[in-house]
C-alpha positions as a printed Julia matrix, in Angstrom:
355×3 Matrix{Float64}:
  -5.7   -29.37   -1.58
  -8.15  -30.45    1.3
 -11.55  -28.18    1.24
  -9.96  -27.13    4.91
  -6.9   -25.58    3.14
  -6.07  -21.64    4.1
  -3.67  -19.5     3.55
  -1.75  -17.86    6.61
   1.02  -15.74    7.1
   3.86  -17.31    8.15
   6.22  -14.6     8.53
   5.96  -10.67    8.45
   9.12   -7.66    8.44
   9.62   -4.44    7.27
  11.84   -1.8     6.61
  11.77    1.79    6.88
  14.82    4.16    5.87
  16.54    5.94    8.59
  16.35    9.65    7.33
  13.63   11.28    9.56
  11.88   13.87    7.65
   9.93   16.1    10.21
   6.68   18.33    9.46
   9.05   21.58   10.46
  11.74   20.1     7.98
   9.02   20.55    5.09
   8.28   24.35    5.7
  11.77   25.17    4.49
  10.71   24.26    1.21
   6.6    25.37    1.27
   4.74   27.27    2.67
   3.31   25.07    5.63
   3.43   24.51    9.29
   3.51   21.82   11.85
   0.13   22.73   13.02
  -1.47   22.92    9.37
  -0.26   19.15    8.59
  -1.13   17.52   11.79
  -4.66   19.55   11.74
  -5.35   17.84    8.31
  -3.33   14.54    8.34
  -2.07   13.58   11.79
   1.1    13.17   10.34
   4.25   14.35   12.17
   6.9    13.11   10.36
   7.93   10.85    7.79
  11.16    8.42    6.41
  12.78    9.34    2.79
  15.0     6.78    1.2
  18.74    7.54    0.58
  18.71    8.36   -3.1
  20.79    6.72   -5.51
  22.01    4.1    -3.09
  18.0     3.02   -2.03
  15.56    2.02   -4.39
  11.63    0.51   -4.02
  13.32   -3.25   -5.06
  16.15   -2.84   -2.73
  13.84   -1.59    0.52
  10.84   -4.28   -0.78
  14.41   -6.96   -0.26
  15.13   -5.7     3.24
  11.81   -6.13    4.39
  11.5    -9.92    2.97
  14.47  -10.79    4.13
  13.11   -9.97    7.56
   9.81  -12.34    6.6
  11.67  -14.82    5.22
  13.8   -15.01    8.36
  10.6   -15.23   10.53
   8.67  -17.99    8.06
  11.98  -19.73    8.9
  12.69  -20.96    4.73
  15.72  -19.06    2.56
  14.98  -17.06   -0.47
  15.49  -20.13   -2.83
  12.12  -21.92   -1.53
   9.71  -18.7    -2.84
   7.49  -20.39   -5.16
   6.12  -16.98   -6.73
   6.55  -12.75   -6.23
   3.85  -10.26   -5.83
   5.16   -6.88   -5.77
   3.04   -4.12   -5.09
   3.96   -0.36   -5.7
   2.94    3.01   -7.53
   6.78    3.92   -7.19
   8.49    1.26   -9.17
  12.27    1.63  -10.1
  11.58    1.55  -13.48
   8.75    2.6   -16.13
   9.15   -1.16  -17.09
  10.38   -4.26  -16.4
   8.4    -4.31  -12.71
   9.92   -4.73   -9.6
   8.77   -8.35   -8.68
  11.93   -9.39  -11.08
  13.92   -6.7    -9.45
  13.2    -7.94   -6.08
  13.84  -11.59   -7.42
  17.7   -10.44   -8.31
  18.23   -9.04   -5.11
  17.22  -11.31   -3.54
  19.53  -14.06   -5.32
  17.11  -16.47   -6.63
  17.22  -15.85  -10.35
  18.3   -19.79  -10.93
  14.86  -21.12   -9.64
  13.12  -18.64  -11.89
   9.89  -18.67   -9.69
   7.41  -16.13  -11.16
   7.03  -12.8   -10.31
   3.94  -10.33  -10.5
   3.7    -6.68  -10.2
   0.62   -5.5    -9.44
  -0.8    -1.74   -9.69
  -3.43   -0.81   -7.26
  -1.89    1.59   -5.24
  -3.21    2.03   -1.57
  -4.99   -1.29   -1.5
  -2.42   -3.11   -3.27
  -1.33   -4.84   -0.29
  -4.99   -6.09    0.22
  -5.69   -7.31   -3.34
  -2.13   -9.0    -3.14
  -3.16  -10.96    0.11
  -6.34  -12.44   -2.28
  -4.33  -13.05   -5.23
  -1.86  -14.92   -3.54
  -5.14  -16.48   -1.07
  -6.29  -17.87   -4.42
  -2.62  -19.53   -5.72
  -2.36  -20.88   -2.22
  -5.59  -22.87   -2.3
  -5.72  -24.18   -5.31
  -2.14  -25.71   -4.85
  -0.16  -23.98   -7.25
   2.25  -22.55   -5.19
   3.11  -23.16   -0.85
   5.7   -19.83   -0.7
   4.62  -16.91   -1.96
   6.57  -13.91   -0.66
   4.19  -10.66   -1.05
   5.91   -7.36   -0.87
   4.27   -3.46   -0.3
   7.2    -1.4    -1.15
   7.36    2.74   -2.05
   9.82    5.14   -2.54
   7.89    8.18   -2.78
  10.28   10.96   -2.04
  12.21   10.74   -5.46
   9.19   12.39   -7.14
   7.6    14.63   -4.78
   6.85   18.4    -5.84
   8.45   20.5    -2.65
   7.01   24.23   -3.68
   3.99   25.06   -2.66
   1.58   23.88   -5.41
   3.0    20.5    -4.2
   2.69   20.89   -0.75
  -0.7    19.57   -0.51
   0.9    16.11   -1.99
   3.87   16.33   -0.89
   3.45   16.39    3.33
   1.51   13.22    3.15
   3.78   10.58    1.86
   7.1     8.56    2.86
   8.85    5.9     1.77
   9.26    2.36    3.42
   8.65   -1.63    2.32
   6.91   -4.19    4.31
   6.88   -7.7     3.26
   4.82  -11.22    4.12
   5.21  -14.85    3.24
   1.98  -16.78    2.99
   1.7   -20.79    3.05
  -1.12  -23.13    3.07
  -2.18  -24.0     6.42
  -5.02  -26.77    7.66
  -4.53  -25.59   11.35
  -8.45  -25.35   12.37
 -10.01  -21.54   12.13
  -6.52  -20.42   10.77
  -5.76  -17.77    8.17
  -7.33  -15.8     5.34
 -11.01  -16.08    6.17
 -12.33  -13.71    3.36
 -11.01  -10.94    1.07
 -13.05   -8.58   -0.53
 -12.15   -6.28   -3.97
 -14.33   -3.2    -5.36
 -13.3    -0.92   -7.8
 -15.13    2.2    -9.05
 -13.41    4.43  -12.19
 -16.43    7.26  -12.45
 -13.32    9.26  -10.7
 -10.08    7.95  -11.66
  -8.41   11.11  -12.54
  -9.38   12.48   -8.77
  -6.41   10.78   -7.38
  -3.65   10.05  -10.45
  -0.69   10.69  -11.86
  -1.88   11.51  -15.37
   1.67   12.13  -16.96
   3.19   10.22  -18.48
   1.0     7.64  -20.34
  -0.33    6.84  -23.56
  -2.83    9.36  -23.68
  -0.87   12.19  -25.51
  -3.01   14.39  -23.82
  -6.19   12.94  -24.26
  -8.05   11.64  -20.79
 -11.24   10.19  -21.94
 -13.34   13.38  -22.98
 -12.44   14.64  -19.28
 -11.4    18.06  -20.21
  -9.8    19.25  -16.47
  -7.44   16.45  -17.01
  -6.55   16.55  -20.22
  -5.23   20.2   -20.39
  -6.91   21.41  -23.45
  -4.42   24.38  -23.53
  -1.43   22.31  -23.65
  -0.11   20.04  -26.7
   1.14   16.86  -24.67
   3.17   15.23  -27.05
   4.93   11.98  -26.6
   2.64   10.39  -24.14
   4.24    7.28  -23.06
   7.45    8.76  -21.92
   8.29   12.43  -20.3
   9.02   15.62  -23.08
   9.72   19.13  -22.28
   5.83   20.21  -22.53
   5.2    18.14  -19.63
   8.37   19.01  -17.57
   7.94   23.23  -18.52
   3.89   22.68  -17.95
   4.48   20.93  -14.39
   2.46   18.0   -15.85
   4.21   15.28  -13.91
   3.12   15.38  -10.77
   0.2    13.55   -9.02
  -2.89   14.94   -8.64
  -5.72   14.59   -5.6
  -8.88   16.31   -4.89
  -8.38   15.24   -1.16
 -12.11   16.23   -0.13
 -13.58   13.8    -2.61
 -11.13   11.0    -1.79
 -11.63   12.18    1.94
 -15.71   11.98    1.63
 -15.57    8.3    -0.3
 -13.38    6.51    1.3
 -14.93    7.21    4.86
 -17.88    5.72    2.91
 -16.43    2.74    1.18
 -14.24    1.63    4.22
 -16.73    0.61    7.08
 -18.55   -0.67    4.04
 -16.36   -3.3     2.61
 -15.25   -4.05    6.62
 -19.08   -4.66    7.18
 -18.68   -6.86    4.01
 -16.31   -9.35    5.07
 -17.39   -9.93    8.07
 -20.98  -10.78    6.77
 -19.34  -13.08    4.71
 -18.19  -14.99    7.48
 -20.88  -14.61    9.61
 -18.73  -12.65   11.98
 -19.7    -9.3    14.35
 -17.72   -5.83   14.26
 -17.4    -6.66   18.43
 -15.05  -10.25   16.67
 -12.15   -8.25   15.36
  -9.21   -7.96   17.86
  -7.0    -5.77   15.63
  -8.18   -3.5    12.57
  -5.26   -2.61   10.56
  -6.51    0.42    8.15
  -4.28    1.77    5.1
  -2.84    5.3     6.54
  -3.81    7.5     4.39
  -4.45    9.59    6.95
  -5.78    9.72   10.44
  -8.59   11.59   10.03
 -10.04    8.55    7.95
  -8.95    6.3    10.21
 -10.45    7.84   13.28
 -13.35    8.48   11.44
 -14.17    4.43   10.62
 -13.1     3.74   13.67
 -15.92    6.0    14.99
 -18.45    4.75   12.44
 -17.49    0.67   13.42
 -17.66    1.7    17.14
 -14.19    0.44   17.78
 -12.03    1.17   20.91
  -8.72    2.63   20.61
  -7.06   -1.0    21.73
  -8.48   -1.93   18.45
  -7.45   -0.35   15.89
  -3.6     0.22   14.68
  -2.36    3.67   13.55
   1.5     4.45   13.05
   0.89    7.15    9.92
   1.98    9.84   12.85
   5.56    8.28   12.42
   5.57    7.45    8.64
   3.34    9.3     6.95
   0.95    7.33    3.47
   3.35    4.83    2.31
   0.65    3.48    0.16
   0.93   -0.14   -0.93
   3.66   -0.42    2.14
   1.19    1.25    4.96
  -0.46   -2.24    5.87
   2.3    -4.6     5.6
   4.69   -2.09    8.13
   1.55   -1.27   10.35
   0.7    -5.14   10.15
   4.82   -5.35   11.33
   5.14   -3.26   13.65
   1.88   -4.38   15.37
   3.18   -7.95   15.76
   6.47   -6.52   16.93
   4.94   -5.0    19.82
   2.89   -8.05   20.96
  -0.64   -6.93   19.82
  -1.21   -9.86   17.35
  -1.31  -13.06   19.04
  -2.28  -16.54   18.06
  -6.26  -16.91   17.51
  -6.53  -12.89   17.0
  -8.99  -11.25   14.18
  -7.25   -9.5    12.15
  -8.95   -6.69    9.69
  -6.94   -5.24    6.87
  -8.95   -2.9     4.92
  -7.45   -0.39    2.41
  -8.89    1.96    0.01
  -7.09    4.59   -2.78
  -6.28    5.65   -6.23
  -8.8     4.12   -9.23
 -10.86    4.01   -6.84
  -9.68    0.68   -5.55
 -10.85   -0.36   -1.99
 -10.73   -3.9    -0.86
 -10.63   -5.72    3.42
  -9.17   -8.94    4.48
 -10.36  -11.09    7.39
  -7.31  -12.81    9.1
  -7.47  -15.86   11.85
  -3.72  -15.55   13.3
């Protein structure tokens, strides 16, 4: 590879289901309203997957067909799957080789890579496959953000403040090498921080048994947890299996970490906050969004925000966003594209795009 070699995206899609979920739809099952979730999320509705006939795989193969399509190569020339999700079909084997068999192109056996980082999953994807792209191993690597929340969402009250943030949906990219001048990934950027990991988690089940690291509020002193690696009754009678978020924390850090790893990449490349034409945030909700968007100083023209519609889709918020963006004509050829993303572990990471 020349020392000019990037990595671009040659082709974008996504997929959402068509079951509209509406804010009012939820208060038939908790105790909520309209106002209350739009107040705290923006959100006004959301998609849920048909269940049993839609899975994360199946969406995550809608959406690349889509990219494929647009990149303008068949299935059969993917050189390598990243799949990124928190909702995967299965405990194990990942969805990257469920994706693969969908998809048709088991005889090539090209590799495929699941990847867990949640809401920034989509970004640290985009460097992953940045890094296989330059140093030659690979010229087609389809990158998928697929979730299928809905099939384990609490929808009683003690859920509710989970449960009204997230849908389901699947967007997809194919990256290539490119030596077009100024073109493609310019910089990505990866942080981590696990002082707080059990602030945004789903705890049960794993190998823990019950045990979370000497962190006593997590690891339910009161309750035997038995089994660890795979659900038992204790968990199911001692509502154990469903995620939990202390929202103000997550609220308070990532409005912190976000402008700061933006800020980051565009150091990096000697570029200005006035430089990006299109910031694409993760939607985790709109109140973070507006919030960096406020800190950056960024008009409304420039920044992307369809969580209203969707709802947190988590490692799929970007890649649809991204989608739907391009759809509608507002990234063009030569256009700065910001994709920044931070969420469970904490994981936060940006990506600076030349279209």
């Amino acid at each position: 590879m020349t020392e000019c070699m990037r990595t671009k995206i040659a082709g974008i899609g996504h997929y959402v289901p068509e079951k509209v979920v509406s804010n009012h739809d939820l208060t038939q099952y908790m105790d909520t309203s309209d106002e209350w979730i739009r107040e705290r999320t923006g959100i006004e509705s959301r998609r849920y997957a048909e269940k049993h006939r839609e899975t994360t795989a199946s969406m995550g193969a809608k959406a690349a067909r889509i990219a494929l399509e647009r990149a303008g190569i068949t299935a059969e020339e993917v050189d390598f799957i990243i799949f990124a999700t928190l909702s995967p079909d299965y405990y194990f084997p990942g969805c990257g080789v469920l994706l693969q068999r969908e998809l048709g192109v088991t005889n090539k056996e090209a590799g495929a890579l699941d990847i867990r980082n949640q809401c920034s999953g989509f970004v640290y994807g985009i460097s992953i496959a940045d890094q296989f792209i330059k140093s030659g191993m690979y010229k087609n690597i389809l990158l998928v953000g697929s979730e299928m929340h809905s099939m384990g969402l609490d929808f009683s009250d003690e859920g509710r403040a989970v449960t009204v943030i997230f849908g389901d949906g699947a967007g997809a990219v194919v990256l290539q090498p490119t030596e077009q001048e100024g073109q493609g990934v310019l910089t990505t950027c990866l942080h981590s921080d696990g002082t707080h990991a059990e602030e945004l988690a789903m705890i049960n089940p794993g190998s823990h048994s019950g045990y979370h690291l000497g962190t006593e509020k997590f690891g339910y002193p009161d309750v035997d947890v038995p089994g660890g690696t795979f659900v038992t009754q204790t968990m199911v009678d001692n509502n154990l299996l469903a995620p939990n978020m202390t929202g103000q924390l997550v609220f308070k850090t990532a409005v912190v970490k976000f402008p700061e790893v933006i800020q980051e990449a565009l150091h990096k490349t000697g570029l200005q906050v006035s430089d990006i034409d299109l910031l694409i945030p993760h939607q985790a909700n709109l109140r973070i969004s507006q919030f960096v968007q406020k800190s950056l100083r960024l008009p409304d023209e420039k920044v992307f925000n369809n969580i209203q519609k969707y709802g947190n889709t988590t490692a799929a918020s970007i890649p649809i966003a991204l989608s739907e963006a391009w759809e509608a004509g507002l990234v063009k050829e030569g256009n700065l594209i910001c994709l920044a993303a931070f969420g469970s572990g904490f994981t936060w990471g940006s990506a600076l795009i030349r279209w």
